[in-house]
N, C-alpha and C positions, 0 to 999 in steps of 0.2 A: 914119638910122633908129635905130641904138644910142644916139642923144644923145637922143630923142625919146622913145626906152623909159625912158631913165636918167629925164627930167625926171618923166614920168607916174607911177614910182615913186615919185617923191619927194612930187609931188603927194599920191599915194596916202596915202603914211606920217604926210602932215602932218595928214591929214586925218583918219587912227584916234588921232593922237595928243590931236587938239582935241575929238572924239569924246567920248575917256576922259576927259578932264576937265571935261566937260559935267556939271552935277548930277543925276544923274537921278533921277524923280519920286517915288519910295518916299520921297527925301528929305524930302517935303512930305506927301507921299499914299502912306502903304503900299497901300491898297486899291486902286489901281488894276491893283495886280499881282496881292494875295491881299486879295479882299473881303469886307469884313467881316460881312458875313452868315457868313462860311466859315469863318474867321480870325479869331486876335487878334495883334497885332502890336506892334512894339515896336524902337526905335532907340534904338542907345550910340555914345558918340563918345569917343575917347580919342587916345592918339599911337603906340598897337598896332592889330594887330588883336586879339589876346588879350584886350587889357584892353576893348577896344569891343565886343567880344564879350560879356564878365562884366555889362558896363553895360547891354547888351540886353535880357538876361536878366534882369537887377535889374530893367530895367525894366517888361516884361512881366509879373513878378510885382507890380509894384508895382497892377497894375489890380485884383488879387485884395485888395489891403488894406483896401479897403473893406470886401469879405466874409470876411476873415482875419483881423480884426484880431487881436494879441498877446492873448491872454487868460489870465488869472492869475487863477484860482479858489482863493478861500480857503476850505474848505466847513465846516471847523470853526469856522471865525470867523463864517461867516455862521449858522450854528448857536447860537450861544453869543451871539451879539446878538438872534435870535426867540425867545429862550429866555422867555417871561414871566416880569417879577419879579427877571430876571439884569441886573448891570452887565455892560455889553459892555468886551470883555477885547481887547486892542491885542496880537495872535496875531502873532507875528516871523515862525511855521511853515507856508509855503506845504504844504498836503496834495498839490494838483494844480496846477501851470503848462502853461500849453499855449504856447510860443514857438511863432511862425509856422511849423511846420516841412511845411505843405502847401506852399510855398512848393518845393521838393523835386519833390512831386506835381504841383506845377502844370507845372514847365519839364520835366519827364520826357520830353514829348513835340513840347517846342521843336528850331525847328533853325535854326542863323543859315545864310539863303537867300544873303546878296548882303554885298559889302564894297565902299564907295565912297573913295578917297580924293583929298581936296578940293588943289586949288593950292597950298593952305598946309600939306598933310602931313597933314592930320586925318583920320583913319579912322572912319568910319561903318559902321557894319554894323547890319543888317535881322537881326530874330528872328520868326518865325511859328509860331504852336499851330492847329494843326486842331483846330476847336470839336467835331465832330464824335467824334474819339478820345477826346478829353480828357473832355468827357461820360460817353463808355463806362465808361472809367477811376474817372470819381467815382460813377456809377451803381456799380458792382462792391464800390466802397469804403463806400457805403452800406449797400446791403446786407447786407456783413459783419459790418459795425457791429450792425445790426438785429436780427440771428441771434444775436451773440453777446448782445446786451445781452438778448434774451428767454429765451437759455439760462440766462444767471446770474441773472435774478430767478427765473425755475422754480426753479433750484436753492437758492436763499436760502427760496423760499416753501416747498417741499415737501422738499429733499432735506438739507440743511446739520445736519449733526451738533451743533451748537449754534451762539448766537446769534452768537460774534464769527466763524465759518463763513459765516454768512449776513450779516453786516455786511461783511467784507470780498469777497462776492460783490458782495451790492450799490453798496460802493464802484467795485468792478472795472467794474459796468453804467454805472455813471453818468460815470465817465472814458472808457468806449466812446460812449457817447451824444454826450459833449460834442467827442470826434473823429468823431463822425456828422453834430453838427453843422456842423460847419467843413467837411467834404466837401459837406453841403451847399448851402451857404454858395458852395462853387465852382460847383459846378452850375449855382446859378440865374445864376451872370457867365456860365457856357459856351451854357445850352441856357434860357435864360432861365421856364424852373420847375423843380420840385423833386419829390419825392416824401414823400409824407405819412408820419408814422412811428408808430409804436404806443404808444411810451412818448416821453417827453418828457423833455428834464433837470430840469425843475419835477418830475414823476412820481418819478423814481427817488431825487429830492431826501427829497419826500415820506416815500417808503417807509423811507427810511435814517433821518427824523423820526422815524416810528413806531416802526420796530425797535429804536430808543435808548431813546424812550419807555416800552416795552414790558419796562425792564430790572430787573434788582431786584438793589441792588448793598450788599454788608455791608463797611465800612471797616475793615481790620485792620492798626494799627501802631499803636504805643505811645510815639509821639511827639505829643502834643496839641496842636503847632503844624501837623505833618505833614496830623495829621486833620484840622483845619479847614481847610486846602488842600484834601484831596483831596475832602473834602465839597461844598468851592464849583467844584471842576471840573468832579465827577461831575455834577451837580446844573447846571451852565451848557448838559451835553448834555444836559438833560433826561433822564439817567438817577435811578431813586428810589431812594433810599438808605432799607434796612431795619437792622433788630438780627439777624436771622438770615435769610440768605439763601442760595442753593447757589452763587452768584457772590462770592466772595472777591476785592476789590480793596486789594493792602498797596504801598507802597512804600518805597525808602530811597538816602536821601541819603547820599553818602562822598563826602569830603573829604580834599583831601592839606593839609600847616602853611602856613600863611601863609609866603608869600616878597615881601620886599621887593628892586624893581629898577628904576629910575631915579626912584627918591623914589616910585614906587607899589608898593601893598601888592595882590599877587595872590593868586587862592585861587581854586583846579581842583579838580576831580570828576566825581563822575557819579552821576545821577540812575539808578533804577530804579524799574519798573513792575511790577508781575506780575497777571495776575487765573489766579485756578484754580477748579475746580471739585471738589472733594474733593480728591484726590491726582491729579489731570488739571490739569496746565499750559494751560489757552485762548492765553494770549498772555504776552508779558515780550518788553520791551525793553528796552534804556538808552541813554542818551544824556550826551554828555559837557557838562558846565558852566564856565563860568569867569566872574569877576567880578575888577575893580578897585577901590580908591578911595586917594585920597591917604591920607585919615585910616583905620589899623589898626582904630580898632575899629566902625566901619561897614563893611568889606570882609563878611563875614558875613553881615548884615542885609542887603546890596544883593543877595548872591547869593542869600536865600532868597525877596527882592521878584523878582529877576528869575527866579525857576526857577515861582514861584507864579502869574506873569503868563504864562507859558507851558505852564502844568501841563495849562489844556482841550486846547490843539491835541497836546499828547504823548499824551495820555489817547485822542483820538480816532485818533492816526496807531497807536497802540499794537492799536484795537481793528478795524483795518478796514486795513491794510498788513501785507501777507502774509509772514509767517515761517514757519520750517522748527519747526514743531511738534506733534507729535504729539500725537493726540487718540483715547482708546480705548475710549471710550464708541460703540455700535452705536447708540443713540437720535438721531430725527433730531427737532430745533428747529424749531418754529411760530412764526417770529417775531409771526406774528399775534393769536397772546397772551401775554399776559402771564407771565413767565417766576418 
C-alpha cells in the first residue's frame, strides 16, 4: 500500500512538472485571458524576470507610438519661415520638445499579470492596461489641459500687464495644448474617440502670430553690424520695427581674446538681449556663445554668422520663456492692437 502511495506521488509530481512547462496560451493569444475589448496587452522576453518585465512594458507602450509619436516643435522657426518676404533661418534652438514622456502615463496603470519560463530558460512575462482606467486617466489629463489653456489665453487677452506678459502666456497655452494633444492622442488607442477641444494648436499658433504682429519695436545699439541683425530677426517674427517706439529692443555681444588650442583658434562669450519699456525691464536674457576656425582671422566673422543665424529663435525664447522679472507698470496689454 505504501509502495502504491510512493508511486501515485510521483506519478502526480511528474505530471505538475510537464504541466509547468507546457506554453501557455497568452503565449500566442493574451486575450484569451484578458480581452481585448477590455485590455491592452503586451509580452517581453528576456533571461530575467526583471529584464522580461522592462520589455513588456516597452512593449505595451510601444502600441501608443503611433499616437505618441516624439515630437519636436520648433515654433520660432516655424515662425520665421511664414514670415512673408523672410529667408527662412536654419534655428539650432528647440523653443518646445515633447519626448514621449506619455509613455509614463501610459504603463501607470499596467501590471505584469503572469511569468512563463520556456525549457530553454527564457522568461516571458504578460503586461496588461485596463482600457477602461487608463481612459479615466487621459480624460482627467485632458481636461486640465483644457482649463489651463483657456485660462492663459483670458489672461494674455484681457489681464497681462504687457505684451511679452501675454506672449509668454500664450506660449505656456500652446505647450499645454500640444500635451492635450498627445493625451489625446491616447485616448482615441484606449476608448477609441476623443473629446473635442475649444482651441487648437493651429489657434494658439495663430494668436502668438498676431500678438508678434501687433508689436512695435525701436532698435537701440550703436553697433551698425548689431542693428542690421537685430532688424532682420525682429522683423523674421513679424515684429515692426519703428524710430520711436515705448518697446526698446538693444543688445550686446562680449567676447573674451582669442585662444588658440590644438591648431584651433577659439573665441567665447555671450550674447545679451534686453527689451524695456522706459525704465521697466519686460525681458533680458543671455546666452553663452562660442566659435572655432583653423584660420585666426575668420574665428570672429564665424562667430558673428553663427550668433546672427540664431538671433530669431533667441529673440523669441527671450520674449515668451518665463523669467523672474519685475514689471511695475499697473496698465494691463491688449494684444489685440496694435501696441
Amino acid at each position: 500500500m505504501n509502495r502504491l502511495t510512493i508511486i501515485l506521488c510521483c506519478i502526480a509530481m511528474l505530471a505538475a512538472c510537464s504541466s509547468s512547462e507546457k506554453q501557455p496560451q497568452w503565449i500566442d493569444n493574451a486575450a484569451v485571458e484578458h480581452p481585448a475589448d477590455k485590455y491592452l496587452s503586451a509580452i517581453g522576453e528576456a533571461g530575467n524576470r526583471e529584464t522580461a518585465a522592462s520589455r513588456a512594458r516597452a512593449n505595451l507602450a510601444q502600441i501608443f507610438q503611433v499616437a505618441i509619436k516624439d515630437s519636436q516643435q520648433d515654433f520660432s522657426q516655424a515662425i520665421v519661415n511664414s514670415s512673408a518676404g523672410q529667408q527662412s533661418t536654419d534655428n539650432q534652438v528647440r523653443v518646445a520638445r515633447f519626448v514621449n514622456t506619455e509613455a509614463q502615463q501610459v504603463l501607470e496603470g499596467s501590471d505584469i499579470v503572469s511569468y512563463w519560463q520556456s525549457p530553454e530558460g527564457k522568461i516571458f512575462s504578460l503586461v496588461v492596461l485596463d482600457k477602461t482606467m487608463a481612459s479615466r486617466r487621459f480624460r482627467e489629463s485632458i481636461r486640465a489641459a483644457d482649463r489651463k489653456t483657456h485660462e492663459l489665453v483670458e489672461y494674455a487677452r484681457h489681464q497681462a500687464p504687457s505684451p511679452v506678459a501675454a506672449l509668454r502666456a500664450l506660449e505656456e497655452a500652446r505647450l499645454s495644448q500640444l500635451e492635450r494633444d498627445n493625451s489625446h492622442r491616447n485616448l482615441v488607442v484606449t476608448a477609441g474617440k476623443g473629446i473635442n477641444s475649444r482651441y487648437s494648436s493651429s489657434d494658439i499658433a495663430a494668436l502668438i502670430r498676431n500678438a508678434l504682429s501687433a508689436l512695435k519695436f525701436t532698435i537701440v545699439t550703436d553697433d551698425p553690424q548689431m542693428q542690421s541683425e537685430l532688424e532682420n530677426a525682429v522683423a523674421s517674427l513679424g515684429i515692426q520695427i519703428v524710430a520711436d517706439s515705448h518697446y526698446q529692443l538693444s543688445s550686446k555681444l562680449d567676447t573674451e581674446p582669442l585662444q588658440k588650442k590644438q591648431g584651433w583658434w577659439w573665441i567665447r562669450g555671450s550674447l545679451e538681449l534686453e527689451l524695456v519699456q522706459g525704465e521697466d525691464t519686460l525681458a533680458k536674457q543671455r546666452w553663452p556663445v562660442k566659435q572655432s576656425s583653423i584660420e585666426r582671422g575668420m574665428t570672429k566673422q564665424r562667430l558673428r554668422n553663427s550668433v546672427n543665424k540664431k538671433l530669431p529663435a533667441y529673440l523669441y525664447q527671450m520674449l515668451t520663456v518665463k523669467r523672474m522679472i519685475s514689471y511695475h507698470s499697473t496698465n494691463v496689454y491688449n494684444f489685440n492692437t496694435r501696441a
